[in-house]
C-alpha positions in Angstrom: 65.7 6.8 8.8 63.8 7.1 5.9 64.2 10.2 4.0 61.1 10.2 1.8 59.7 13.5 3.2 62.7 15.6 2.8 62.1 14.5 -0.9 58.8 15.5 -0.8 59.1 18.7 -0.1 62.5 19.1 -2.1 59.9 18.5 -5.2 57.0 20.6 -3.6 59.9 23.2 -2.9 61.1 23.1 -6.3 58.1 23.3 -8.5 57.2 26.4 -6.5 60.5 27.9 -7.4 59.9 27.2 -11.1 56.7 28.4 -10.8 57.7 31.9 -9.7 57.5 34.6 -11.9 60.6 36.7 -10.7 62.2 34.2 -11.5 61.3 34.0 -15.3 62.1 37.7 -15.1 65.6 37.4 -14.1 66.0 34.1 -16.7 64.6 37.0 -19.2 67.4 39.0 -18.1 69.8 37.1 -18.2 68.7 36.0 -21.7 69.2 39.8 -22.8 72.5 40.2 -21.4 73.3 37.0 -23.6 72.0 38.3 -26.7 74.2 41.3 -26.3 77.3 39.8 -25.6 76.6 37.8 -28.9 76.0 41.1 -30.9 78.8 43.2 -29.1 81.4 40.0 -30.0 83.5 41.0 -26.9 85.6 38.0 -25.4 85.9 38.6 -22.5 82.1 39.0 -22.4 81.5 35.9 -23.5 83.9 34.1 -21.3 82.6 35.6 -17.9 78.9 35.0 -19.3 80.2 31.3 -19.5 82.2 31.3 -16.4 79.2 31.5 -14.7 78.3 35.0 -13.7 75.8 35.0 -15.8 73.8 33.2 -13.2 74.7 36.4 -10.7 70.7 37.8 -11.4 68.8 34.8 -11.7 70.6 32.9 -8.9 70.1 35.7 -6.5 66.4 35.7 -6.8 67.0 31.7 -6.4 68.7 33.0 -3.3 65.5 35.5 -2.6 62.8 32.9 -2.7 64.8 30.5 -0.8 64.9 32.7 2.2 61.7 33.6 2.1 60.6 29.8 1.8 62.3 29.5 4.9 60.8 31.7 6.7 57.6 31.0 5.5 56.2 29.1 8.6 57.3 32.3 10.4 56.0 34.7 8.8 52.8 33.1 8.6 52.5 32.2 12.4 52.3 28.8 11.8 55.2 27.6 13.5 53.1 26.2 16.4 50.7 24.0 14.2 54.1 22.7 12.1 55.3 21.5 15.5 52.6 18.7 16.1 53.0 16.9 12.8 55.1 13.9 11.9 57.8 15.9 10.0 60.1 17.9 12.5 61.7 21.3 11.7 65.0 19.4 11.3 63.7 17.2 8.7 62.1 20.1 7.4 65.1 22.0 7.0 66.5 19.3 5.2 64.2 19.6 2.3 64.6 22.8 1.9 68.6 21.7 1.4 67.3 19.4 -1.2 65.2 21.7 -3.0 68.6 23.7 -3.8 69.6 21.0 -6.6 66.6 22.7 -8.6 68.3 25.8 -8.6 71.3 24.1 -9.5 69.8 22.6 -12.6 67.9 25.6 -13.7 71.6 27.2 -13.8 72.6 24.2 -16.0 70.2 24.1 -18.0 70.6 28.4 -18.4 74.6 28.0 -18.8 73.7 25.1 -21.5 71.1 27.6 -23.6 73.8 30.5 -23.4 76.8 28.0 -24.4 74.5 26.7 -27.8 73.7 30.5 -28.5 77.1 32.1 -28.1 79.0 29.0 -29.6 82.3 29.4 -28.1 85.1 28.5 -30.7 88.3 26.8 -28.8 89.8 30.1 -28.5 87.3 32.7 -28.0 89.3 35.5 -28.9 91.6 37.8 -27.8 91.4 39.3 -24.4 92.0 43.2 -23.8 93.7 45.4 -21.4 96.0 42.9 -20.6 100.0 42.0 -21.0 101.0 40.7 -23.4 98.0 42.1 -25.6 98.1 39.7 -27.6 96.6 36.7 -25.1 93.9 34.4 -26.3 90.9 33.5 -23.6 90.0 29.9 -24.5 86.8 28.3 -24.3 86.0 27.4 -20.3 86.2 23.7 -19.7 83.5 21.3 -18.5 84.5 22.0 -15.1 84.4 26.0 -15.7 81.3 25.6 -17.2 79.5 23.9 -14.7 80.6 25.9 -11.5 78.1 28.4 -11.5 75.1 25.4 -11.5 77.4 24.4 -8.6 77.6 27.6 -7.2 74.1 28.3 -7.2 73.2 25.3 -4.9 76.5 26.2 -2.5 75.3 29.9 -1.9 71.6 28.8 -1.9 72.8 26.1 0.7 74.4 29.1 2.8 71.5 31.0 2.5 69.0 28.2 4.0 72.0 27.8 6.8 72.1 31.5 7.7 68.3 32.2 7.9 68.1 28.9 10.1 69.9 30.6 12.5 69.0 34.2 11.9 65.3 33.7 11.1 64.8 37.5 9.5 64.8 38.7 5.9 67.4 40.9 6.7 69.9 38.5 6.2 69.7 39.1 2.1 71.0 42.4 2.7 74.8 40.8 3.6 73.6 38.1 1.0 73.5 40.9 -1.2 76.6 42.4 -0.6 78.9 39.2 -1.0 77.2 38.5 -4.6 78.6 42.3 -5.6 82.0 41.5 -3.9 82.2 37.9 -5.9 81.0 39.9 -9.0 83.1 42.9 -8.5 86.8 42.2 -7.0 87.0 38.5 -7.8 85.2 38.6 -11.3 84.6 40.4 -13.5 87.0 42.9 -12.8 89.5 41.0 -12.0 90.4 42.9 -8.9 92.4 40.7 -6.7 95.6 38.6 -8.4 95.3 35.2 -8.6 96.5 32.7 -5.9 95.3 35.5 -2.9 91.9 33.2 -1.8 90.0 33.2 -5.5 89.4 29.8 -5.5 87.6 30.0 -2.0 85.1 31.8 -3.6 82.1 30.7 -5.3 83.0 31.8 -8.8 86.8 31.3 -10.3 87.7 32.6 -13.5 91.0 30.8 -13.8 92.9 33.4 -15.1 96.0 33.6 -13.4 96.9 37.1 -13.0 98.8 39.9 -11.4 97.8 43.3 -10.2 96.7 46.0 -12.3 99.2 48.4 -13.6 98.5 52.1 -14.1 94.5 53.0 -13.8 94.9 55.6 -12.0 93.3 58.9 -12.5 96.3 60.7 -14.3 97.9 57.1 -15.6 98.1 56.6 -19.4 97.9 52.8 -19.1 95.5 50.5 -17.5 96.4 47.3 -18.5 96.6 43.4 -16.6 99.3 41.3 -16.4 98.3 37.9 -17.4 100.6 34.7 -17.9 97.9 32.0 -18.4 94.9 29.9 -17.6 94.4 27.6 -14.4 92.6 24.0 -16.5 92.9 22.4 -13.4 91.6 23.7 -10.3 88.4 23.8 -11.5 88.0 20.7 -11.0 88.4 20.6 -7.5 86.9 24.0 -7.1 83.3 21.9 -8.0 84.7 19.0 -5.4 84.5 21.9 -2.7 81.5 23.9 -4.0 79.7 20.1 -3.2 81.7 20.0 0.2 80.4 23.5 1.1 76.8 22.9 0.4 76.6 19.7 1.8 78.4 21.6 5.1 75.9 24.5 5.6 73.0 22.0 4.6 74.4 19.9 8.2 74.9 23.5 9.3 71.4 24.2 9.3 69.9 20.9 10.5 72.0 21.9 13.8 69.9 24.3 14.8 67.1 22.1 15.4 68.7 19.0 16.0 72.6 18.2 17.7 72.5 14.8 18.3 76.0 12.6 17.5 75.4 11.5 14.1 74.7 15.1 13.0 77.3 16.4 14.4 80.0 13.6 12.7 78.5 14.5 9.9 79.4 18.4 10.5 83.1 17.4 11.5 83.1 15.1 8.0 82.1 17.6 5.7 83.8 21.0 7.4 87.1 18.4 7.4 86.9 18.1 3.6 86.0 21.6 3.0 89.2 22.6 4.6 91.2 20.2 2.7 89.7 20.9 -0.2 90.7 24.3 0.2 94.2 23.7 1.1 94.3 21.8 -1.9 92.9 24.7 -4.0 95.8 26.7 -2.8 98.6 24.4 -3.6 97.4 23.4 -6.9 96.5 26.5 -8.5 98.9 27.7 -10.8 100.5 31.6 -9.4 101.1 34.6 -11.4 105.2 34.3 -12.7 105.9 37.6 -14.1 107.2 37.4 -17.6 110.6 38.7 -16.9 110.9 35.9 -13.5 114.4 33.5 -14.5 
């Protein structure tokens, strides 16, 4: 089958989100947080803002107008009319899978401006908080630097997925909360040790850690254990970011159409998610404390 029409409206899908102003907004955002990161000099600033979560804003509103593409037939009450033209609702659903690449690129080409403006030296400085103090975060790889793009059109993927078969806006609200959790506990403040499921989601920060020590209210110290940097899951962390999206793209087709191909294709991809994960897991270098024999 020819797949001309999902390509269509991929393009017609993307130059709408390009064209939307919120989205320019966030971008502005995002642009401000990266001027201040360059003026405040903090390295661990920097290194997050490369990591990827500097796409948290921007690709959430990605996320927004997505959902709301979506739903548009529905919300318009014209649902009934789509149903009598050439292009069914599964082939329908699959350009709005396609039209995820753009946001995809807009993060590259947003994770590309930030890496020419903050110009990263090998080593980008040394990291604070942690044990020993004296660690130096180095400069994210290629892989590192293009998971967020990556990430961008998984989530995105999940989102078209989850409206599919929850047509309401409400689903941005658990949307919503998963970006904070991925922000929060597995990013930026580091809140889970490494090896406990961080690679599963979205954004890795490859720092292989332990669990915070002191931080409490009455605690003197409040200080991370760290003993290194993971260079090589990250590169099958993007292998599985393109397994998910491709899964919950299939995903979402199946709500409009089950037929055998579709559903090989389902088995194919959720297959290689799960070994991608397990691969994740047994690859990715654990936390050894630095008194371990």
């Amino acid at each position: 089958m020819s797949i001309g029409a999902e390509l269509q409206l991929g393009r017609v899908e993307a130059v709408r989100l390009v064209r939307n102003p919120a989205l320019w907004v966030a971008i502005a955002v995002t642009g401000w947080w990266t001027w201040a990161t360059a003026a405040d000099s903090v390295s661990e600033n920097t290194y997050f803002m490369l990591l990827g979560y500097s796409l948290i804003v921007p690709g959430f509103v990605i996320v927004i107008h997505t959902v709301l593409a979506v739903l548009r037939s529905r919300m318009s009450r014209t649902e009934e009319l789509l149903g009598v033209v050439p292009v069914g609702a599964d082939r329908r659903t699959l350009g709005h899978g396609v039209a995820t690449l753009a946001g995809g690129a807009i993060g590259l080409v947003v994770i590309a401006a930030i890496y020419v403006a903050l110009r990263p030296a090998s080593i980008i400085g040394p990291g604070g908080n942690s044990i020993p103090d004296t660690i130096d975060l180095p400069r994210p790889n290629l892989a590192q630097l293009l998971q967020g793009p990556f990430a961008v059109v998984a989530v995105t993927a999940f989102a078209v997925a989850l409206v599919r078969w929850i047509p309401t806006w409400v689903v941005l609200a658990p949307l919503l909360f998963l970006t904070a959790f991925q922000a929060l506990m597995f990013g930026l403040w580091l809140g889970v040790p490494s090896g406990n499921g961080t690679w599963w989601f979205p954004l890795g920060t490859g720092v292989v850690n332990g669990e915070w020590i002191g931080c409490g209210e009455f605690d003197a110290l409040c200080d991370l254990p760290v003993s290194g940097f993971d260079r090589v899951t990250p590169w099958w962390h993007l292998a599985y970011l393109v397994a998910i999206a491709v899964m919950f793209v299939v995903v979402a087709v199946l709500r409009h159409r089950r037929d055998r191909s579709t559903w090989t294709m389902f088995a194919a991809s959720l297959t290689l998610v799960v070994a991608l994960a397990v691969v994740q897991a047994v690859v990715s270098e654990k936390y050894v404390p630095a008194f371990a024999s």
